[in-house]
C-alpha positions in Angstrom: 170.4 140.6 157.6 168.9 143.8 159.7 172.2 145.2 159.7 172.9 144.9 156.1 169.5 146.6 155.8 170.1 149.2 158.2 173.1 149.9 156.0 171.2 150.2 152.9 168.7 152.4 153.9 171.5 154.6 154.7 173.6 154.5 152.0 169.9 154.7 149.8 169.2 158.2 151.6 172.6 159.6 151.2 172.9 158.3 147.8 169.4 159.9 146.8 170.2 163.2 148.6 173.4 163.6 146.7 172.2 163.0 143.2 169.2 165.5 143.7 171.9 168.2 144.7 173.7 167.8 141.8 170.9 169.0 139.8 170.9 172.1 141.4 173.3 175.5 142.0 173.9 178.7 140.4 176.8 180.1 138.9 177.1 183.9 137.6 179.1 185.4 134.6 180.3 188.7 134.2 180.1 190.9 131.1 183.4 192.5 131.8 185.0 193.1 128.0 183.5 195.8 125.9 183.8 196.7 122.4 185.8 199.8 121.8 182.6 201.5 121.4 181.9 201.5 124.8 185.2 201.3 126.1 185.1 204.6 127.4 183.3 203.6 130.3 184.6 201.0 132.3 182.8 197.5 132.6 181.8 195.1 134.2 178.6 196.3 132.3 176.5 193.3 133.0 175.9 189.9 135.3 174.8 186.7 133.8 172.8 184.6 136.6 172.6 180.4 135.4 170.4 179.4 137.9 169.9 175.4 137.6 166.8 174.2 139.0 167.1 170.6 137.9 169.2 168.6 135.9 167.2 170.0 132.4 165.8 173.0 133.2 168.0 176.7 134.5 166.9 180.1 134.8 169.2 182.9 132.8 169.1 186.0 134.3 170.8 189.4 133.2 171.1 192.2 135.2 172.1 195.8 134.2 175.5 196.7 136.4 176.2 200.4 137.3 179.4 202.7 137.2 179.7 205.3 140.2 181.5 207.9 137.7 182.0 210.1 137.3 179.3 211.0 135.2 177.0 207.9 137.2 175.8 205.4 134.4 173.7 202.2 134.3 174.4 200.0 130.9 171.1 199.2 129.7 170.4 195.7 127.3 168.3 195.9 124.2 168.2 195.8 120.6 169.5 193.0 118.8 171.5 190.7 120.8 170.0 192.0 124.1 170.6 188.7 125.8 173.3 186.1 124.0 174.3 183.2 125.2 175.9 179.5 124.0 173.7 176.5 125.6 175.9 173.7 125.8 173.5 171.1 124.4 172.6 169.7 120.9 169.1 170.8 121.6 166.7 173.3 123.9 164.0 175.0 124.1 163.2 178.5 125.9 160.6 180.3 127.7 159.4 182.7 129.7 161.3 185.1 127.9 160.5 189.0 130.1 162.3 191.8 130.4 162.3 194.9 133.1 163.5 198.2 132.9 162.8 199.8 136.9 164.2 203.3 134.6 160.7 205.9 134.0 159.5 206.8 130.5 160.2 203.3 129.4 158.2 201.3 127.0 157.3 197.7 128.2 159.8 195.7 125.9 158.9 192.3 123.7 162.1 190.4 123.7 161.8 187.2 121.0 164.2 184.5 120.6 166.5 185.4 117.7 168.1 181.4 117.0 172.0 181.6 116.6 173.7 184.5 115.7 176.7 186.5 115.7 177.2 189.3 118.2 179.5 191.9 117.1 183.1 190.7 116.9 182.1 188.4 119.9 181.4 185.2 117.7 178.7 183.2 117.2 176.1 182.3 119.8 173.8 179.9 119.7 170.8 181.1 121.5 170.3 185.0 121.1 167.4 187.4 122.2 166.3 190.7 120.5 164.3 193.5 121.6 161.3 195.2 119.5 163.3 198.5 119.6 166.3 200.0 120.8 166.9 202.7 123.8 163.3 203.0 124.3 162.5 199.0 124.4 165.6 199.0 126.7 165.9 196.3 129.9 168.2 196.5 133.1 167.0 192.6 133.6 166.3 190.2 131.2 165.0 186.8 132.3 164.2 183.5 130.3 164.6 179.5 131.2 166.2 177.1 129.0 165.1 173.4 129.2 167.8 170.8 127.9 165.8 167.9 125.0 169.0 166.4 124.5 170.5 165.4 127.5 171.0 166.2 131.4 173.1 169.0 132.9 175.2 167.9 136.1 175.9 171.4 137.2 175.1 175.0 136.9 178.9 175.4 135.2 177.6 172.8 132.5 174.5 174.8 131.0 176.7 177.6 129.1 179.9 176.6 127.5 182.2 179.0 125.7 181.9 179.3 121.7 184.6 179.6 118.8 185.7 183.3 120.3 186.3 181.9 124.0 182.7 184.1 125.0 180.0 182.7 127.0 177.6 185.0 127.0 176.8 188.4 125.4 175.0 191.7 125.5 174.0 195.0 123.2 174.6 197.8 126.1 173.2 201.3 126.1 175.5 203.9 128.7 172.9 206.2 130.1 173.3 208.3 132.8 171.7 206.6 136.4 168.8 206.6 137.1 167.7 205.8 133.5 164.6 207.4 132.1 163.1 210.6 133.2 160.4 211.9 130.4 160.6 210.7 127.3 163.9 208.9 128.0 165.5 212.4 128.2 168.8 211.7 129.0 168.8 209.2 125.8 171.7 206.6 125.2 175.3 208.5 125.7 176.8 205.2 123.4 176.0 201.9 122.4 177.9 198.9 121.8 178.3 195.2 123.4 179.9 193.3 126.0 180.9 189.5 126.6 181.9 187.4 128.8 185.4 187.1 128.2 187.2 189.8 130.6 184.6 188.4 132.9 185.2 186.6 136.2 183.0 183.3 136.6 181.8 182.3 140.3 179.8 178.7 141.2 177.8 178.4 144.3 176.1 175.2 144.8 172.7 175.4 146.1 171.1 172.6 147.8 168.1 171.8 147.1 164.8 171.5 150.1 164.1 168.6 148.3 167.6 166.8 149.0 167.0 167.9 152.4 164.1 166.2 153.0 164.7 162.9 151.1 168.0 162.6 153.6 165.4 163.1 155.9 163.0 160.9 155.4 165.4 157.9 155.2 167.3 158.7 158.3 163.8 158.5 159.8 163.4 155.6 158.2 166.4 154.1 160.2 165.4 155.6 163.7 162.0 153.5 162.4 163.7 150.4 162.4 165.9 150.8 165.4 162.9 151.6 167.5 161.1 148.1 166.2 164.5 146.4 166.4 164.0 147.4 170.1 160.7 146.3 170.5 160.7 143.1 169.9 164.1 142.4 171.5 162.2 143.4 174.9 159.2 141.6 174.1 
């Protein structure tokens, strides 16, 4: 009987350990494919950061890219369709919706959930954000969290799925020359157009989580517990 429960507490901790992992890791989309009206300068213009933090809630991060040149450019995000993306759920809410721009002159910009929409020959996505203006109201990194009310998520790859176009996420770019800004935004938006995820490359990197860690933990000391009494009262 001690042995069976040895095992058990063993298998419990692994068992534990593993399912709290799977709730976790991070996988990052590129917006490589621009329409023709950037096409001019070449992509990838923008990453796309799913960071899951547990098995209903992720963190969507996009990050401006930059292009050596010449001319050096940074492809700013803004306007309508700043941030698009297709939640692979029936239903979701989001929050914490900021963007950033590290460019000077730059307004601070209010980004608002824009509900499903289509962006630019990219299709339809179902969760879209919109900034309050365009070059001026400008991010290089827009950041919100998505929390699943339908169901669970099993992996970072499973919060975005691709829509009717094959795209899984989207952007509005600005080309302007790096480092953005300068007074008044002087060196202004050279073109504007969008970007998807569709000439994009997709990389997954689980993350494991400290509290996985410490649930293994805590049932492997759980066993060296019970060895140590085992012990005890077989030299008593």
């Amino acid at each position: 009987m001690r042995k069976i429960s040895l095992i058990t507490t063993i298998a419990a901790a692994f068992i534990i350990a593993a399912a709290s992992n799977a709730s976790a890791g991070t996988i990052t989309y590129t917006l490589g494919d621009g329409n023709s009206a950037i096409g001019g300068y070449t992509g990838p213009y923008a990453s796309v950061l799913v960071n899951q933090t547990d098995s209903t809630h992720a963190t969507i991060t996009f990050t401006s890219l930059t292009n050596a040149g010449p001319p050096s450019v940074i492809y700013l995000m803004g306007d309508g369709g700043s941030a698009a993306v297709n939640v692979n759920a029936t239903s979701w809410t989001v929050s914490g919706i900021t963007g950033t721009n590290s460019g000077t002159g730059f307004s601070s910009p209010t980004i608002a959930d824009d509900g499903s929409n289509n962006v630019n020959g990219f299709g339809t996505f179902n969760q879209v954000l919109k900034s309050s203006d365009g070059f001026s109201d400008s991010s290089d990194t827009i950041v919100f969290t998505l929390a699943n009310t339908s169901g669970t998520w099993g992996a970072a790859s499973d919060v975005l799925s691709a829509n009717a176009s094959g795209n899984v996420a989207a952007s509005h770019i600005f080309v302007t020359l790096n480092p953005a800004g300068g007074p008044l935004q002087s060196n202004g938006a050279l073109v504007t157009g969008f970007a998807s995820s569709s000439g994009g490359s997709d990389t997954e990197t689980p993350v494991p989580e400290p509290a996985s860690l410490l649930l293994l933990g805590s049932g492997l000391g759980a066993v060296a517990m019970r060895i140590r009494r085992r012990k005890a009262v077989q030299q008593a």
